[in-house]
N, C-alpha and C positions, 0 to 999 in steps of 0.2 A: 804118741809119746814124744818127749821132748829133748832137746839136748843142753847140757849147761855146764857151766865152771866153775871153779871157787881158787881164789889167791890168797895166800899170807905172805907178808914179807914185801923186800925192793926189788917186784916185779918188771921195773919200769922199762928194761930192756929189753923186754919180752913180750910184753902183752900186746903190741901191735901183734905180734905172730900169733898168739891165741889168739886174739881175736879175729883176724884172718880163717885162722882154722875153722874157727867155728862159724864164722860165715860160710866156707865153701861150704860143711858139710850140712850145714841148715839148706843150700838149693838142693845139693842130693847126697843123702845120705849114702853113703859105701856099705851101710848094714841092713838095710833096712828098704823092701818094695813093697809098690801095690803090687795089686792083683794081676796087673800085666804084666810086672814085673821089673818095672819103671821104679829109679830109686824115687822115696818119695822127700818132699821138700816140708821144713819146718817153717811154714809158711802165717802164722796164724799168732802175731807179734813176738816184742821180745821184748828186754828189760834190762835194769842194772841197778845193783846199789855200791857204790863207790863211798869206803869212811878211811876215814886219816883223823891225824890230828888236830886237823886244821876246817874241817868242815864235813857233812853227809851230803853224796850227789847219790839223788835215789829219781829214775827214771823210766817211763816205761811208755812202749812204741805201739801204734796199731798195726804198722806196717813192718814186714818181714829184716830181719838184721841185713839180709842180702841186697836190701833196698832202701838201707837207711845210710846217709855218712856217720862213720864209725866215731863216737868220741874220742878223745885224746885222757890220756890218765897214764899223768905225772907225776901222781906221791907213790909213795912205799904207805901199806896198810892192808887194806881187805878190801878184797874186788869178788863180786857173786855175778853171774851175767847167765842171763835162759832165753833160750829161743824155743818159742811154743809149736806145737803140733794135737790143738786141742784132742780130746776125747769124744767118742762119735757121742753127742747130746748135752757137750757141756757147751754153756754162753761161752761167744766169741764178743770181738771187742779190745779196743784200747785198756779199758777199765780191769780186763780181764788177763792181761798179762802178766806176767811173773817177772820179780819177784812180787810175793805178796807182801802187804805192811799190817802191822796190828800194834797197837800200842796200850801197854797194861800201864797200871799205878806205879812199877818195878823195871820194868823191861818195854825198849824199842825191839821188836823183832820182824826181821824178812825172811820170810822161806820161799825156794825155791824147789819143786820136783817134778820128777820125771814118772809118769804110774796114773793108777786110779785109786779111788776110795769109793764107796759105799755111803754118798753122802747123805741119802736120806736117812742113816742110821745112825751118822754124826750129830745129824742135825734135829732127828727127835730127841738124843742125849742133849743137846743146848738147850730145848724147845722155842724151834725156830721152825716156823713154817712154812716160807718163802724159800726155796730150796731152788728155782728158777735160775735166781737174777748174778749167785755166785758158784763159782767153781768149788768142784771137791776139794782142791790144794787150799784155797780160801777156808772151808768148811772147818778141815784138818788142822790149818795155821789157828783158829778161834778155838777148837777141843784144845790145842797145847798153850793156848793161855789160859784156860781156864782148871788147869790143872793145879795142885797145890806145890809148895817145895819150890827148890831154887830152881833154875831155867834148865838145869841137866834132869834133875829131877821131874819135873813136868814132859821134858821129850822123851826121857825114856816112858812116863806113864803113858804118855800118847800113842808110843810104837808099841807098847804092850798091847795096847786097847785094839789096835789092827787087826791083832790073832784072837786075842778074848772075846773080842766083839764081833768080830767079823767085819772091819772096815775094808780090810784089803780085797783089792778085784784083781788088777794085775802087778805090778810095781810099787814100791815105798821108797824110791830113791830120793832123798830129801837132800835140803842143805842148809842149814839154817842161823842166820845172824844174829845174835842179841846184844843190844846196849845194855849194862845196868845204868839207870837216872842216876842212882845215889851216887857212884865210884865211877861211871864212864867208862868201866870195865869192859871191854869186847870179847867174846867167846864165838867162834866159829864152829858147828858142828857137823858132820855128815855121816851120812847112813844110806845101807844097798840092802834091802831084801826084792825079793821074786817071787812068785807064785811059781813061773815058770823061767828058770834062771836061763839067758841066753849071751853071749856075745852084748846084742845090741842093749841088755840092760846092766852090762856090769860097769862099774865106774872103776879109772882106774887115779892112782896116786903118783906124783909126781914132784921131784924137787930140783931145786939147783943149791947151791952155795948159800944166795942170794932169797930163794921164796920156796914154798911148797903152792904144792895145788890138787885139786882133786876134777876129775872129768869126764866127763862122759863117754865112752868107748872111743862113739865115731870122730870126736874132737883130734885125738891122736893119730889114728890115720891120713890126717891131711899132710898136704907135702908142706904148708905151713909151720907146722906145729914143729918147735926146737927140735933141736938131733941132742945128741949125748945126754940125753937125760935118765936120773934113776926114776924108773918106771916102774909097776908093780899092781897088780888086780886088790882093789879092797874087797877084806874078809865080805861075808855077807853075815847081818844079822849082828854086827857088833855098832855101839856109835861111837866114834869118835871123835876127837878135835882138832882141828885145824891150828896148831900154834908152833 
C-alpha cells in the first residue's frame, strides 16, 4: 500500500517539509512491517501532478522518492504527490506509477490511491481484456470516467460500485483531480474507506491559515512534517472536497 498527499491553497512554505516527510516515511514506514518485522519502504516509484494558474507539471518516477532530487513548487494551487508500494501481482514500472492520467471529452483527471481493487471485475465491466499491462488504480481511474453525470457524480457512482460490485479487496483511499476543458474549473476530491480499517490506512486532514491538505497517516508522524497544525482523522466512507 502506498502513501500520498494532497494541497489546496499557498502551501509554498511548507511543502519542502511535506515533502520531506514523506520521503522519510516512504524508506521506512513507522506503521507498517514485513514479516520480520522490518519497517517496509515505499519503494516501487512515485509521481506528482502540480496545477496553478499558470501551467500543469504532471510527472512521474521509476525510482523511489527517497532517491530521486525533490522538485521545487513555488505557486499556491493544488499539489497531489504518491509514492508507491505496489500490490503483490500488480505491474511495476515508471508507466505504472501514480498519479494516474485519463482524459475524457469534459474532464482532465489524476487519481491517486492507496488499497486494492478487483480489477478483473473492473475490467470485464469496460470490456477490456488485457488486465496485465495496467494497474487496478488505473482500471478504477477508466470505470470513473466512464460513468455518467458531472465529475462528483461519476466518483461517487464509482465508490458505490466498490460495494455493489465487489471491487474492493483492501483499501479505497483515493484522491482525485479534475480539470473541466469548458471553465478550467479544478475540483479536488478524497475519500477513505477499509475493509479492515487500521492506523496505517486512515488519512488524516490538515490545514493552516494559508492551505489544507489531506494525508496519509504515516506522512504526519515524520519529524518533518509542520508542528501547530489543525489536524483531524477523515470520516471514512464520506467524499469530500479539497477547497
Amino acid at each position: 500500500m502506498c502513501r500520498m498527499f494532497s494541497l489546496y491553497g499557498d502551501y509554498r512554505n511548507d511543502v519542502d517539509d511535506l515533502l520531506n516527510s514523506l520521503r522519510e516515511v516512504s524508506r521506512r514506514d513507522p506503521l507498517r512491517s514485513d514479516e520480520e518485522g522490518h519497517p517496509i519502504s515505499h519503494n516501487d516509484g512515485w509521481g506528482y501532478v502540480d496545477l496553478n494558474s499558470k501551467y500543469v507539471d504532471y510527472k512521474r518516477y521509476k525510482s523511489p522518492i527517497f532517491k530521486t532530487k525533490l522538485p521545487e513548487f513555488r505557486e499556491q494551487g493544488f499539489l497531489m504527490v504518491h509514492a508507491r508500494k505496489a500490490a503483490t501481482g500488480e505491474p511495476l514500472g515508471l508507466l505504472n506509477s501514480h498519479p494516474h492520467h485519463k482524459s475524457t471529452p469534459e474532464y482532465d483527471l489524476y487519481l491517486c490511491h492507496n488499497g486494492s481493487y478487483d480489477k478483473e471485475k473492473i475490467a470485464a465491466l469496460l470490456g477490456e481484456s488485457n488486465i496485465r499491462s495496467q494497474t487496478d488504480s488505473e482500471f478504477f481511474l477508466s470505470y470513473i470516467a466512464s460513468r455518467n453525470g458531472s465529475i462528483e457524480e461519476k466518483i461517487r457512482n464509482a465508490i458505490d460500485a466498490t460495494v455493489e460490485k465487489e471491487f474492493l479487496k483492501t483499501t479505497n483511499n483515493i484522491m482525485l483531480l479534475s480539470v473541466d476543458k469548458d471553465t478550467e474549473k479544478v475540483n479536488l476530491y478524497y475519500y477513505s474507506d477499509s475493509r479492515n480499517p487500521s492506523e496505517y490506512t486512515t488519512l488524516y486532514y490538515a490545514e493552516t491559515k494559508k492551505w489544507k491538505g489531506v494525508f496519509s497517516s504515516s506522512i504526519t508522524l515524520s519529524k518533518f512534517f509542520p508542528k501547530k497544525l489543525k489536524i483531524k482523522k477523515v470520516p471514512m466512507r464520506t467524499l469530500f472536497e479539497l477547497r
